[in-house]
C-alpha positions in Angstrom: 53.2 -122.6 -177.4 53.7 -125.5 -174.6 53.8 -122.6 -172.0 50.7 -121.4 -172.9 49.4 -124.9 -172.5 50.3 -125.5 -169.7 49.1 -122.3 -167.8 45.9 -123.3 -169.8 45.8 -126.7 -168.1 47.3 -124.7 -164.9 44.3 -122.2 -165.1 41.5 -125.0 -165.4 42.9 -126.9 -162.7 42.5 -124.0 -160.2 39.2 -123.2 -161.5 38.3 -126.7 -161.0 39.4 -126.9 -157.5 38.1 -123.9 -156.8 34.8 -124.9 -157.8 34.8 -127.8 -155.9 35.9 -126.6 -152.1 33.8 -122.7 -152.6 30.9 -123.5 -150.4 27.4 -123.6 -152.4 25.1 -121.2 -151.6 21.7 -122.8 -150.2 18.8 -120.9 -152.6 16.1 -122.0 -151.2 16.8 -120.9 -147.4 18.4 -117.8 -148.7 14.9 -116.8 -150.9 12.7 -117.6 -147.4 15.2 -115.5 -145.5 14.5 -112.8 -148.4 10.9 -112.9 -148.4 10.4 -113.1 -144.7 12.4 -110.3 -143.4 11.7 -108.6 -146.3 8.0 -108.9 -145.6 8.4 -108.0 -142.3 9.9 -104.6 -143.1 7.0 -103.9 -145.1 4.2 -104.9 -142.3 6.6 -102.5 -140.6 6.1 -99.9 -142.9 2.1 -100.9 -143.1 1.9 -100.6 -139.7 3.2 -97.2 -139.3 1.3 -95.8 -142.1 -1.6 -97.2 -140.6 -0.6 -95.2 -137.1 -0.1 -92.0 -138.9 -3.4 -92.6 -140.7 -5.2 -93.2 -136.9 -3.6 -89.7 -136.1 -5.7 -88.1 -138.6 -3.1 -87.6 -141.6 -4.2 -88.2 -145.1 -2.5 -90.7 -147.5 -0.5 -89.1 -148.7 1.0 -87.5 -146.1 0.8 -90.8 -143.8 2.7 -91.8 -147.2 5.6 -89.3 -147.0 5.5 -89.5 -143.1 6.4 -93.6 -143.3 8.7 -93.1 -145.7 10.8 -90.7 -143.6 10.1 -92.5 -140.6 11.4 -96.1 -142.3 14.7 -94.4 -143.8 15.6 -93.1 -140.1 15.6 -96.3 -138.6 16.9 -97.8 -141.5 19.7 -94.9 -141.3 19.7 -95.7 -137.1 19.9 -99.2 -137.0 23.0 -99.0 -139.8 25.0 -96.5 -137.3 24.5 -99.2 -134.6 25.6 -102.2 -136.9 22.5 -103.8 -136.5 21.7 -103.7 -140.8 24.4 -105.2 -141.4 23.8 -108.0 -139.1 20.3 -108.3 -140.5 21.7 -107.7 -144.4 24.3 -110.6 -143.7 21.1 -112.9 -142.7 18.3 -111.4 -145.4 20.4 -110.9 -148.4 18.3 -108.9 -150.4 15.6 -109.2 -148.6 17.1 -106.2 -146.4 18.0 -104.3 -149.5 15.0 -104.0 -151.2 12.9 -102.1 -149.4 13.4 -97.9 -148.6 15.6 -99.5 -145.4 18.1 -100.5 -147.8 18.4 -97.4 -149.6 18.6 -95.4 -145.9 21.6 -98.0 -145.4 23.2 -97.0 -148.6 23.2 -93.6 -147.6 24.6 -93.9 -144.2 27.7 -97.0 -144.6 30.0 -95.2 -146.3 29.7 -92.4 -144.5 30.1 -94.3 -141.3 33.2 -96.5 -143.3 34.7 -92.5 -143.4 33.7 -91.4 -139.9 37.8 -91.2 -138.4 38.6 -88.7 -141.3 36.5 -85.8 -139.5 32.2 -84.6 -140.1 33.6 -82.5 -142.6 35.8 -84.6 -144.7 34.8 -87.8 -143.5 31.2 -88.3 -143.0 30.4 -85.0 -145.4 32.4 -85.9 -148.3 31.1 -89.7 -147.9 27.1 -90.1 -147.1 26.6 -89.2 -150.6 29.0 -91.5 -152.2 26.4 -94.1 -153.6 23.3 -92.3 -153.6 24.8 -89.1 -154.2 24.1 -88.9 -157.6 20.9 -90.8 -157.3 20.0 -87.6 -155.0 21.4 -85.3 -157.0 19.6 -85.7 -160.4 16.6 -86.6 -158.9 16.1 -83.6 -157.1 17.8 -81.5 -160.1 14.8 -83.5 -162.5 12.1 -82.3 -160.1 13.2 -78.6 -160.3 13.1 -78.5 -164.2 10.1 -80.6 -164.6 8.4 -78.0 -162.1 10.2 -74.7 -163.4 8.5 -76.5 -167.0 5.3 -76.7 -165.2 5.6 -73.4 -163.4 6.0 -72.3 -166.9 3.0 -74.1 -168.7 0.6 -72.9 -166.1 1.5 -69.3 -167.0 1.3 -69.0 -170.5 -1.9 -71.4 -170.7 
């Protein structure tokens, strides 16, 4: 019983000093770090829609065509280890938007890059998002086989 006590007492004692010499997060900066890069990726984003738009696509196209455009740099600037310089500022901020998911897709893959394309970088991109990927484009076949199906017998 005193043993217990005393790792008790020994266990709040670390706690405590641990408490007291982890450094404390500053909220406030971190938030306007958020929101500002944050925001900045999606004037990105705007702006590129609005280019695609100028070149005669229609939304929805301009759409699709930023959103592919936005996970390849997100995807390039994580192979040159410039996301994770701007993660390591933004916080969330970086992760958010489709950038984030882009460098989600591409970190491990890079983490796994010395094990071979095959094995390595292969067997890897997909780790996080993989099944992500995987049922959503497995949903979209059977909710369209379903409509493929609808359409014909009505």
């Amino acid at each position: 019983m005193e043993k217990k006590q005393n790792q008790q007492k020994i266990n709040k004692e670390y706690n405590e000093l641990v408490k007291k010499i982890s450094p404390k997060p500053n909220i406030v900066r971190n938030c306007f770090r958020a929101f500002w890069v944050g925001g900045l990726i999606c004037v990105i984003g705007q702006g590129i829609f609005r280019l695609y738009e100028s070149w005669g696509h229609n939304i929805e196209n301009a759409t699709n065509f930023t959103a592919i455009t936005l996970i390849f740099f997100g995807a390039l600037l994580t192979g040159l280890d410039i996301y994770s310089k701007i993660g390591k500022y933004a916080g969330a901020g970086s992760v958010i938007p489709i950038t984030g998911f882009a460098n989600a897709v591409v970190s491990p893959a890079i983490e796994f890059k010395r094990e071979g394309y095959v094995f390595g970088v292969g067997a890897k991109i997909f780790s996080l998002a993989g099944p992500v990927i995987l049922y959503g484009v497995l949903t979209s076949y059977v909710v369209g086989f379903i409509y493929f199906i609808l359409n014909k017998l009505g």
